[in-house]
N, C-alpha and C positions, 0 to 999 in steps of 0.2 A: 206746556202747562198754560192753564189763561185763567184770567178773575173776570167772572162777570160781574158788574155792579149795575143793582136794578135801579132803575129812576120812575117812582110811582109817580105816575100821571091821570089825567081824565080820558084821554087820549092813547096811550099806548107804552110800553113799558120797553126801555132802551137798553140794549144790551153791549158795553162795552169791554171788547176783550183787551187787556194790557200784553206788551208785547215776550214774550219767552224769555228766558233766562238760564245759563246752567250754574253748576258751581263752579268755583274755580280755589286756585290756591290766594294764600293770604299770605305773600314772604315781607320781611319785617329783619334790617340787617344795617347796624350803622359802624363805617370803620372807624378808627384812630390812632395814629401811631402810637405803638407802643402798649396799647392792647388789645384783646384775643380777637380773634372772628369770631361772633356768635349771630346764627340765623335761624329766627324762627318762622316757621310754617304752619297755617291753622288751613282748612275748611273752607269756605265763606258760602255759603248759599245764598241764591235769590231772595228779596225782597216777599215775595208770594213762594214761597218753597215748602213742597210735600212734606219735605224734611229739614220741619226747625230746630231739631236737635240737635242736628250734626254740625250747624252750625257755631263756628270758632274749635271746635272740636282739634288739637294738634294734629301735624302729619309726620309719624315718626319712620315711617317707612318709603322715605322715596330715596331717590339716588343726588346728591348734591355738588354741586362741581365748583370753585373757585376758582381763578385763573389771575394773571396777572399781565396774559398778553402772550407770555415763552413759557411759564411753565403751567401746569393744573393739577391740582388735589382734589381729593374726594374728598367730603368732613362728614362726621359719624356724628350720631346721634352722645352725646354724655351720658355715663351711667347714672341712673337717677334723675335727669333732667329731663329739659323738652325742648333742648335746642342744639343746631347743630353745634360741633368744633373741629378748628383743626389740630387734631391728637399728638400731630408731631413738628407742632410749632414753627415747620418749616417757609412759610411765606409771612415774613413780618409787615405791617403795611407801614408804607412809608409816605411823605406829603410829595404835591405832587405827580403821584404816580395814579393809574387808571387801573382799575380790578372788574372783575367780569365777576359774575354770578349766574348758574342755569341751576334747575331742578323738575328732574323726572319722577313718573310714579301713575302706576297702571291706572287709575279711574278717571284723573283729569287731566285737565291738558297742562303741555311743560310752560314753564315759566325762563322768563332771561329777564337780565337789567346790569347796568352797569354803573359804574360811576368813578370820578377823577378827586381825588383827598388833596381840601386843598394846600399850594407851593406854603402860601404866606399866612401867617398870622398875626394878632394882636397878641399882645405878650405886655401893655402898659395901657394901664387906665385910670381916670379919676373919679375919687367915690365921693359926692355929695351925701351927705346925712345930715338929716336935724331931726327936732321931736320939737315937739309941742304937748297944751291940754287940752281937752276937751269932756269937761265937766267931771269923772270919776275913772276918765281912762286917758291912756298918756296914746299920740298919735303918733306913728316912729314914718321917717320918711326919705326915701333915697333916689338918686341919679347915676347917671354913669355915663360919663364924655371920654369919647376914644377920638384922633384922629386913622378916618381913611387909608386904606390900604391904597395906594393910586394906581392908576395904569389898566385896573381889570375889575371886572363883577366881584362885587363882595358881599358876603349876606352873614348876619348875626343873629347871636341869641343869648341873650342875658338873665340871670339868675341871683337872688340873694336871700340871703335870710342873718338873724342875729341870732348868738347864743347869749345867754345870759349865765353867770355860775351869779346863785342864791347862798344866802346868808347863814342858809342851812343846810349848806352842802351840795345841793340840788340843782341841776341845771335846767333850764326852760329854751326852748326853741323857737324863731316865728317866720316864717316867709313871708316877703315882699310880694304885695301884688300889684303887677305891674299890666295898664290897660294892655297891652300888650308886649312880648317877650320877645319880639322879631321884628330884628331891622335887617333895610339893603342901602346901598351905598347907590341906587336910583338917581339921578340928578342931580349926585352933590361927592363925585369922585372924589378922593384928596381930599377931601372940607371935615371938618369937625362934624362927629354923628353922637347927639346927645338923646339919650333916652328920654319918656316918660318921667313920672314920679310913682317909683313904688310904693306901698306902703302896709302897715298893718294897726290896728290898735290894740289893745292892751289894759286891765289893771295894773297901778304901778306897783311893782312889790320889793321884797325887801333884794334888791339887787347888789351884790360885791362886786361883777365886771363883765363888761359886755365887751363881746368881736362881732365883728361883721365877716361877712362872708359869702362874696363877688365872685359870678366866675363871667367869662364874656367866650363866649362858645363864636368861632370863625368857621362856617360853616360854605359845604356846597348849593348850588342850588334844590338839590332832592332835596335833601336833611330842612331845609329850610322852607320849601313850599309845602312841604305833607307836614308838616308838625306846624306850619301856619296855618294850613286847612282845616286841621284836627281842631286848633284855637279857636278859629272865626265858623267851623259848619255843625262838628259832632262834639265838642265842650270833651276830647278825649279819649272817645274809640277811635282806635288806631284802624279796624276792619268796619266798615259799610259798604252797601252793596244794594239798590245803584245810588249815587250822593255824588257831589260837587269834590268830594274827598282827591286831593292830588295823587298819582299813582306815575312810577314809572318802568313799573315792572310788566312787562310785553306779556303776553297769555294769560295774565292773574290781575290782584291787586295787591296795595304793600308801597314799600320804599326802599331802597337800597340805596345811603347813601353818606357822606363824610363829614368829619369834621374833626376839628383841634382845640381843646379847651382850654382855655391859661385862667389859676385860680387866684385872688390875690383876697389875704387875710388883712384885715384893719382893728387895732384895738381902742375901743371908744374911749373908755375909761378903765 
């Protein structure tokens, strides 16, 4: 397939073809001990593609393989879903350990990728909050200082939001927005890693009791540069095709990749 794009001139009209493309798979798979394997599988067409329909379109008919190194399963599609599992719960993933993933299927080419869940985690952090005003709306604001895993590469990802229970029974929700939600332990091994300043603002209202609600995700390399791509290039789609988008899945595009999340609740008031 080619695009030509004309350039009107006085002189002569330029014809440049863009180079070929086919489609390929879109797999999309992140571990954690202690719950299931789910993978899913879309489509992804070219950029210039005859067929933009088909695009993200699920693949529920290929063949999909998990491994752990000694042993392999096939996973099946869910009744009613659009993603794979494994039906008879028999590979639990555990930290530490390295999982393999392939998938077949007659029209495009197979797909592999791997990846290692990581040994260590955070399991202890501290939650900065405060609030302030700002004319007719109240400004809520938070942090989050961990010390370093030492010894080896570490990469994170942090999360928070407040609940509110209302006066009238009611509760109200708000996530922190944080300039960004991904850190690495890059240049400062073992040392204190303090986040940004999240935040959100607000009408104040008739509020009875607010928690907070931290979780600080320890994370592999995958999990952590495709969902920092996703951040800093597509504001979100998880599938583009061609983009700066991180992939490390061999024949396709996607992620396959781990992590370990430890949640900690705090009550304001």
């Amino acid at each position: 397939m080619a695009f030509a794009l004309l350039w009107m001139s006085c002189e002569r009209d330029a014809e440049i073809p863009l180079p070929e493309s086919d489609p390929k798979m879109g797999l999309a798979c992140f571990l954690s001990p202690g719950q299931p394997i789910q993978v899913y599988l879309q489509r992804v067409e070219p950029l210039f593609s005859k067929n933009p329909s088909q695009n993200a379109l699920p693949i529920l008919d290929a063949k999909m393989f998990f491994s752990n190194g000694f042993d392999t399963i096939q996973l099946t599609v869910k009744s009613g879903e659009q993603f794979y599992i494994d039906t008879s719960m028999s590979m639990p993933i555990k930290a530490g350990k390295s999982y393999y993933i392939w998938a077949e299927t007659p029209l495009l080419p197979s797909v592999f990728a791997s990846c290692t869940v990581p040994k260590n985690y955070i399991d202890t952090f501290l939650i900065n909050y405060g609030a302030g005003s700002n004319g007719a709306d109240s400004t809520y604001q938070i942090s989050l200082d961990w010390m370093d895993i030492p010894g080896e590469n570490n990469y994170y990802r942090v999360r928070a939001e407040s609940i509110d229970s209302l006066k009238n029974g009611g509760f109200d929700g708000s996530s922190f927005s944080f300039t960004t939600h991904y850190y690495s332990d890059v240049g400062r091994d073992a040392q204190l890693i303090q986040t940004g300043i999240g935040s959100y603002s607000s009408v104040p209202g008739q509020v009875r009791s607010r928690h907070i609600t931290a979780q600080l995700v320890t994370c592999d390399v995958n999990y952590f540069r495709y969902h920092l791509s996703i951040e800093e290039v597509v504001n979100g789609n998880p599938f583009v095709q061609p983009s700066s988008l991180f992939s490390n899945v061999t024949g396709g595009v996607g992620c396959f990749g781990a992590y370990i999340q430890h949640t900690y609740k705090m009550k304001v008031f």
